[in-house]
C-alpha positions, 0 to 999 in steps of 0.5 A: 514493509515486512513488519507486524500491521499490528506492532507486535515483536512477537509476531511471525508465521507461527506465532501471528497477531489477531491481524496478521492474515488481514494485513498480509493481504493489504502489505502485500498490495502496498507492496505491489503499489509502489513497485509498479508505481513512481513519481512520474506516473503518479504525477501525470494521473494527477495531472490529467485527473486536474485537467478534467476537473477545471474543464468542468 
């Protein structure tokens, strides 16, 4: 999660790609995604998500 969006080697602070700042913002947010999420919880959401849907 800390390489280049854009597969550049030559990436880096000083040195950055034409995404580098746009994808530091999305890295950072998968980051947070799957820190604060884990199989678990993610199954119950679907489960719930599946229960809703047939009671339609």
């Amino acid at each position: 999660m800390t390489d280049c969006g854009f597969s550049s080697n030559n990436c880096n602070e000083d040195n950055t790609c034409p995404l580098h700042e746009k994808y530091a913002t999305i890295r950072e947010a998968i980051l947070k995604l799957v820190l604060s999420e884990t199989i678990r919880s993610l199954a119950k959401k679907n489960a719930q998500n599946f229960m809703i849907q047939s009671a339609f």
